[in-house]
ZAMARGU-4260 file (C-alpha; in steps of 0.2 Angstrom, whole numbers, plus 5000, padded with zeros to 4 digits):
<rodrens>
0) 5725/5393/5543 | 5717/5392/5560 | 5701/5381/5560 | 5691/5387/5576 | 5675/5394/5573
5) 5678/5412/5568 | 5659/5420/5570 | 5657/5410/5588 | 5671/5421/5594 | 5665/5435/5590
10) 5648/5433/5593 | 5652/5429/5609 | 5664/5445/5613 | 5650/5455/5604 | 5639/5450/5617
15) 5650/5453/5629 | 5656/5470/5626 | 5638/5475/5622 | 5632/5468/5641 | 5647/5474/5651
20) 5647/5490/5643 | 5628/5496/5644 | 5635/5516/5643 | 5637/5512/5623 | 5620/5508/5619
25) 5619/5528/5619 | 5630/5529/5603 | 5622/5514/5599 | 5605/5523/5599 | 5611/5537/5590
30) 5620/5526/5576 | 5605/5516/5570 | 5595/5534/5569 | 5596/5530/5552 | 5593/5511/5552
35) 5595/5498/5560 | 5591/5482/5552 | 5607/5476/5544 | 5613/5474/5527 | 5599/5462/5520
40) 5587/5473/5528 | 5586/5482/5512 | 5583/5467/5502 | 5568/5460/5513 | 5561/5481/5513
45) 5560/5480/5494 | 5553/5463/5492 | 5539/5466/5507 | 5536/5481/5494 | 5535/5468/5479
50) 5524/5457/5485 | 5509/5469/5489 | 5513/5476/5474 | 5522/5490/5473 | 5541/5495/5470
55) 5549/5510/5476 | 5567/5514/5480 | 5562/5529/5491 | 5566/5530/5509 | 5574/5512/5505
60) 5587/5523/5495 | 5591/5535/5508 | 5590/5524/5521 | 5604/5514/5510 | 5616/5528/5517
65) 5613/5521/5536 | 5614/5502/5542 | 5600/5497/5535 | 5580/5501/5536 | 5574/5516/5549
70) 5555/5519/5552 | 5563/5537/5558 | 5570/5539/5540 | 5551/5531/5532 | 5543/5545/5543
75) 5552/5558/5540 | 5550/5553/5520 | 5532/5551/5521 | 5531/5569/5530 | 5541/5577/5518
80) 5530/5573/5504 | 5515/5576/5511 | 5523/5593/5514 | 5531/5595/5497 | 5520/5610/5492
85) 5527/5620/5509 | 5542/5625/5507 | 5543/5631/5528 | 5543/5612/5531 | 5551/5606/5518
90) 5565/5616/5526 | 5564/5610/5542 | 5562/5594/5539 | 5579/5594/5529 | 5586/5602/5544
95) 5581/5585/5554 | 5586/5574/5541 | 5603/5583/5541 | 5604/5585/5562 | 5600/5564/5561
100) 5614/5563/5547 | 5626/5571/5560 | 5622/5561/5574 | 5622/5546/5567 | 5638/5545/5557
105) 5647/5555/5571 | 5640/5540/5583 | 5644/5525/5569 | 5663/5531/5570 | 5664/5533/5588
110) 5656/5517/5593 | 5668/5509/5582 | 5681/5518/5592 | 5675/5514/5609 | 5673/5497/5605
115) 5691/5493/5598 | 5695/5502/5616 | 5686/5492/5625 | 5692/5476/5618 | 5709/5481/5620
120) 5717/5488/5638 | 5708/5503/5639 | 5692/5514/5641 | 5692/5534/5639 | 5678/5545/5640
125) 5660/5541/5630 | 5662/5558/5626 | 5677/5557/5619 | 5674/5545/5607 | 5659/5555/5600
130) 5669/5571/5598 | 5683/5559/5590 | 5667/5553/5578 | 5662/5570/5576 | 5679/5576/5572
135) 5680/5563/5557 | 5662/5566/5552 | 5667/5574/5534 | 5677/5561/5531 | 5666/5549/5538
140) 5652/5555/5525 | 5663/5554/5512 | 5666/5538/5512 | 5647/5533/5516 | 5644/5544/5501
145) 5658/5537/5490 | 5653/5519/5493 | 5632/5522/5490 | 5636/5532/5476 | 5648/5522/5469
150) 5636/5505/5470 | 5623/5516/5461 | 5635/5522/5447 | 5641/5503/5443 | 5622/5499/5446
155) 5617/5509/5432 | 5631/5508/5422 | 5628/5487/5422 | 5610/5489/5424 | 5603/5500/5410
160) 5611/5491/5397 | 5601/5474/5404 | 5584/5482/5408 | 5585/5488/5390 | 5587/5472/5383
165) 5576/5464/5393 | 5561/5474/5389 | 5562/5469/5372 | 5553/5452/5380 | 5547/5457/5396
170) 5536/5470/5405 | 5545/5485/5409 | 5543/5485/5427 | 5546/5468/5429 | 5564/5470/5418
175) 5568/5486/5432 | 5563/5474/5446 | 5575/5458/5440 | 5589/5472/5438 | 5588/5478/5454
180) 5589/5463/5464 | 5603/5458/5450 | 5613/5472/5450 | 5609/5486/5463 | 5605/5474/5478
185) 5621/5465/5479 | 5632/5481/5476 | 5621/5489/5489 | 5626/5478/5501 | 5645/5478/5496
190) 5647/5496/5498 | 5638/5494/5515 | 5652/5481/5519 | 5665/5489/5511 | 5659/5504/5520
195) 5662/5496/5537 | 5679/5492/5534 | 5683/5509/5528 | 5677/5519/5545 | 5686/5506/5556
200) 5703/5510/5543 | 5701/5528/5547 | 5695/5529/5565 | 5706/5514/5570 | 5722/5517/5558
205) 5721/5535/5553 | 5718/5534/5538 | 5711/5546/5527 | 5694/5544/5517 | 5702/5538/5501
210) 5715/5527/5507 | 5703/5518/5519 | 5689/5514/5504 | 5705/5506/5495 | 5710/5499/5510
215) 5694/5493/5512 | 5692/5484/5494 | 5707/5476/5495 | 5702/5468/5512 | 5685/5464/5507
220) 5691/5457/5491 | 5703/5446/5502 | 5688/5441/5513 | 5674/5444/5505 | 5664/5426/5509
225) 5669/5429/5528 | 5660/5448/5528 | 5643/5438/5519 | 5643/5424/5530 | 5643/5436/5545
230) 5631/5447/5537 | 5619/5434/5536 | 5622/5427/5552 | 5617/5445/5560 | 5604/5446/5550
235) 5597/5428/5555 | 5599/5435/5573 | 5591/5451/5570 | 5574/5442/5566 | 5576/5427/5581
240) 5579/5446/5593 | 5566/5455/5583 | 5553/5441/5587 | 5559/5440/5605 | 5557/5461/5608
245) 5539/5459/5599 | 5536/5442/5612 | 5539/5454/5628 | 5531/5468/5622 | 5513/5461/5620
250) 5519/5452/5638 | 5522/5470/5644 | 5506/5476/5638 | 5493/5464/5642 | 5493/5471/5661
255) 5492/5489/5652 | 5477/5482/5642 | 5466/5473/5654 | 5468/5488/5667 | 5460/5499/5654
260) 5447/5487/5649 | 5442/5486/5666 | 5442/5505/5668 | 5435/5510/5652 | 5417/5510/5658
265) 5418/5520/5673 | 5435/5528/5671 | 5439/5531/5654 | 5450/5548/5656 | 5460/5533/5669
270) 5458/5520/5655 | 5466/5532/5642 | 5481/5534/5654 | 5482/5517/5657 | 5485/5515/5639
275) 5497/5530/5633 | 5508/5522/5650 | 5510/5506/5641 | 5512/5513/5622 | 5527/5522/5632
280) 5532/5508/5638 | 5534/5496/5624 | 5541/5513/5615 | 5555/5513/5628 | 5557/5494/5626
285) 5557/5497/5606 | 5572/5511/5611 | 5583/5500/5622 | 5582/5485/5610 | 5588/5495/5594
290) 5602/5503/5604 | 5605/5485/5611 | 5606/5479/5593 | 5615/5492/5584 | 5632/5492/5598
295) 5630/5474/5594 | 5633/5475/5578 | 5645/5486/5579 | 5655/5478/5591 | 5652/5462/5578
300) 5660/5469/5563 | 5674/5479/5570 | 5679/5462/5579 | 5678/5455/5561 | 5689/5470/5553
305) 5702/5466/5570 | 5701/5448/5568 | 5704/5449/5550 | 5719/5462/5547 | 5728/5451/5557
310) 5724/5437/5544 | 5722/5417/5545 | 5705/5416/5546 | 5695/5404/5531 | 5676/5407/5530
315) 5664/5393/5536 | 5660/5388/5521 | 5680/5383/5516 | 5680/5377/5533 | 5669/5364/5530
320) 5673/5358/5513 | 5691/5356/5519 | 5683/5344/5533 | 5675/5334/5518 | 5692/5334/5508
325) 5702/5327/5522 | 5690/5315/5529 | 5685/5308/5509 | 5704/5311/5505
</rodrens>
């Protein structure tokens, strides 16, 4: 069993790939339509929601199905049920939901293409990879759909028996919100990981949708400590770069803002300008950054599944306690 540091390596060729290769940023951009915030981004959208008081599954549900959270998908829900009584929007906004669904999973599976490509010999065609994405979309959406559902089903199966029980001592919706983060959050995020694995079986090996989930399991099941330890690793790196993008963009708009302060007096039709010019601006910044961040981290865990299938890998955690046995041996 090798000892060097597994996540440095690939952190480091993540980076790499993701700087070197600035043309996949565009699937990037179009995989995190449906979220972009990493596993645990689930878990810190539900608490946020707990703590002013409030528990909804909601948008957190659908958005479940992507990578993570999406202010797109929140949108969209929020517009949706405003619009519930018309049925003309209800209808289109379905349409978008569904031409987002497309796009992104046809994107998820041909970044992960791309990327195994480009840390190999070669590099076709960005378009190629999307039409191979787009090609494997069905099967692609199955096993995103298999995998949610699935976590659910178990979820409630497990869960109903225990929020029963529970309420017997405690406030109903305090017994729902103690299952959730019991039950439904953890297999949440499994199924997201075991998801992961599944696409990069199918787009990498060929396989098809149900041999890859197995596949998937079993290799999650083998290294399921290494997946979580990654998983928090993004996720602690999504907030260090999430601070850093909301650092420059209050850089980028003081200029923006003093300009139309100055303006606003005597030229306010110029002052307005000024301002929508720099609200486009951090918009355009918010864009680059998410599709910075998504090929990222798909370049992070199909580096992981590559690293992995080849085997010999121990998570940090065994690392480090084989370190203690042999130095207090």
């Amino acid at each position: 069993m090798e000892m060097v540091s597994l996540y440095r390596d690939i952190i480091k060729k993540s980076l790499a790939i993701t700087k070197k290769y600035k043309h996949l940023w565009f699937l990037g951009f179009l995989a995190a339509l449906l979220g972009n915030g990493g596993e645990l981004e689930f878990v810190l959208a539900q608490f946020n929601k707990l703590s002013s008081g409030s528990l909804g599954i909601g948008e957190g549900v659908i958005a479940s199905f992507g990578t993570g959270g999406s202010n797109i998908v929140k949108l969209l829900a929020s517009l949706a049920y405003l619009a519930q009584d018309n049925i003309l929007l209800m209808i289109v906004f379905g349409i978008v939901l569904a031409l987002m669904i497309w796009l992104a999973i046809s994107a998820q599976g041909g970044l992960v293409r791309a990327i195994a490509v480009v840390g190999g010999t070669d590099f076709s065609d960005l378009k190629e990879h999307f039409f191979k994405g787009n090609k494997s979309f069905l099967s692609l959406l199955s096993i995103v759909l298999a995998t949610r559902v699935g976590a659910f089903f178990i979820a409630a199966v497990v869960g109903i028996p225990f929020a029963a029980l529970l309420m017997y001592f405690l406030d109903p919706s305090v017994a729902g919100v103690l299952v959730v983060f019991a039950f439904g959050v953890p297999l949440l995020i499994m199924a997201s990981l075991i998801a992961k694995y599944a696409i990069c079986f199918h787009m990498l090996e060929q396989k098809k949708w149900k041999a890859a989930i197995v596949s998937a399991l079993k290799l999650f099941r083998d290294n399921w400590l290494i997946s979580i330890e990654l998983a928090v690793i993004l996720f602690v790196i999504n907030i260090i770069a999430g601070a850093a993008i909301i650092l420059l963009i209050l850089i980028i708009s003081i200029p923006f803002i003093l300009i139309g302060m100055v303006l606003q007096n005597n030229h306010q039709d110029a002052a307005i300008a000024v301002l929508w010019a720099g609200e486009i601006a951090a918009f355009m910044a918010l864009v680059l950054f998410g599709s910075w961040l998504a090929t990222f981290q798909y370049a992070s865990w199909t580096e992981l599944f590559l690293k992995i299938r080849k085997g010999g890998h121990l998570s940090k955690i065994v690392r480090v306690l084989e370190r203690w046995r042999e130095k207090y041996r």
